[in-house]
C-alpha angles and dihedrals in degrees: 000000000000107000093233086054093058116116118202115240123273106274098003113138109255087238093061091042090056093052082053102045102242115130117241119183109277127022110264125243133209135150139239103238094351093145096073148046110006099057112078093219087058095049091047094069094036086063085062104049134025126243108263087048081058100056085040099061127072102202097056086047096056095041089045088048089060110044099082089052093058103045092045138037092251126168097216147015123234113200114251106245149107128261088226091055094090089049087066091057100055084055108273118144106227125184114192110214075178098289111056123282130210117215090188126016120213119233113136141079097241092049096054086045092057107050121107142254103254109230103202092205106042096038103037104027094152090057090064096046100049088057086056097052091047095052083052100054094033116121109245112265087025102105118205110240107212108199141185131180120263112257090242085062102047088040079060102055092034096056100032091046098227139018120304133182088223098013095213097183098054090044086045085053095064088052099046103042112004091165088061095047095046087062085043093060095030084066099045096050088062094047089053094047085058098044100048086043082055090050098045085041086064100048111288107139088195147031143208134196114205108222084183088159115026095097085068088072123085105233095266091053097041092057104046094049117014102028098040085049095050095045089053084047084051105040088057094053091040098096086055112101096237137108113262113217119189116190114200109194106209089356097154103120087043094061090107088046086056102045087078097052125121101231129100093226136046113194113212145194128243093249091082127061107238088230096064081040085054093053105047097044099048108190107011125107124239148228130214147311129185121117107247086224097063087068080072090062123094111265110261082050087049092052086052100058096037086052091051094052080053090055097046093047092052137203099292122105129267112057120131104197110235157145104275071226149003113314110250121257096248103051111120117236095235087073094057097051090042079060107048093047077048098060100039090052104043103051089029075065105052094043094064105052082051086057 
């Protein structure tokens, strides 16, 4: 059957059509990091606890999980965690001050070697249960996104020690001892597939892999390391009966790489039109792709640009409204819910006078 003739289910949740493919009545929203600091709920109970307590409990989690989805018309829930979350529990010290801090950064061969099998059960526990509270609470036809970061992105912050707009050291490493960094990232890559089936084990219906620092990387480089490490993450979670969701932050000059990548869905930035993503990708679904900075426009601008990421992205099936990346701390929420009515209505609109 064509892609753009495919109907969803009945009953299945228009996130989960788009990641499929099928078209629902309306194009799903959800939003990178929409579960945080600009919503004052969120902010209230941050002022009681501190972060890590946050991603250690599962009952914040959980609560912090929720809030966006019942404040707003979204079309999934993402878990409430870090990416760095997983990292704790093989045994890293972290200090978030607030970007995450490596005591310790690993760069030698000894210390790769010697860093644990995560055991998702055993090591992240809350994590699990978190999951479980969320699907509990959920609205129905509202799907829970599990997420990790992509090993790429872990192998940057755990050899450079902290964030970095252009993280030197880590892109030195794989220079200077790429067969270190291949078992770096071979290593990570397990950890994340057992992390994410974990995940997908307690209740997510869906799972994403951050690729926050791959676009960094020229092609050659990209594929050796980060792509090659991603694609051993996917291929493992690939027998699981979930939706597989790659974000390639700045992944502009990768599109051709990811086109050969075993996932539904590509997350994109704002820096590509959807049309030339569309293109590239074939059948693949997408994810995004509004500038965060255009919620702070007034409406009618805001309409415009939303409306342009709908044209881009085109009539056919399988695209999942979004953020090309995390929506800033000081949007107001107004914003956010002014975005997600307008897209239902809009192309609920339009699909029905092509009905």
């Amino acid at each position: 059957m064509a892609p753009e003739l495919k109907r969803a289910t009945a009953g299945e949740a228009p996130f989960l059509a788009a990641c499929a493919r099928r078209r629902s009545h309306y194009t799903p929203v959800w939003i990178m990091r929409q579960a945080g600091r600009y919503l004052p709920e969120y902010r209230e109970v941050r002022s009681r606890v501190d972060f890590v307590t946050l991603t250690r409990s599962a009952e914040l989690a959980a609560e912090i999980t929720l809030q966006p989805v019942r404040r707003f018309a979204l079309d999934a829930a993402i878990l409430f965690s870090d990416i760095m979350t997983p990292l704790q529990g093989m045994g890293i010290a972290l200090d978030f001050e607030p970007g995450p801090v490596v005591r310790t950064p690993i760069r030698t061969a000894a210390q790769i070697e010697a860093l644990p099998t995560l055991e998702p059960r055993r090591d992240v526990p809350f994590v699990l249960q978190a999951v479980e509270l969320i699907r509990r609470d959920l609205p129905a036809g509202v799907p829970l996104i599990g997420f990790a970061g992509a090993p790429f992105t872990l192998l940057c912050y755990l050899v450079s020690g902290r964030p970095s707009k252009e993280f030197g050291t880590a892109r030195a490493f794989l220079y200077a001892e790429p067969d270190a960094a291949e078992r770096l990232l071979d290593k990570l890559a397990d950890a994340m597939a057992a992390y994410l089936a974990a995940q997908a084990a307690a209740g997510a219906q869906a799972l994403m892999l951050f690729e926050s620092w791959g676009g960094l990387l020229a092609p050659a480089q990209y594929r050796r390391f980060a792509l090659r490490a991603a694609r051993r993450t996917l291929t493992a979670l690939r027998p699981l009966a979930v939706p597989l969701i790659y974000y390639a932050n700045q992944g502009t000059a990768l599109l051709e790489e990811l086109s050969g990548l075993d996932v539904d869905v590509i997350g994109v930035d704002w820096r590509t039109p959807l049309s030339v993503v569309r293109r590239v990708l074939g059948e693949k679904a997408v994810q995004g792709n509004l500038d965060p900075a255009a919620l702070f426009a007034p409406r009618a601008e805001l309409e415009r640009q939303i409306d342009a990421v709908l044209a881009e992205a085109g009539p056919a099936p399988g695209h999942i409204f979004n953020l090309g990346h995390g929506i800033w701390p000081e949007t107001d929420p107004s914003a956010v819910a002014h975005l997600v009515d307008y897209v239902h209505e809009r192309t609920a609109a339009a699909r029905g006078s092509r009905a």
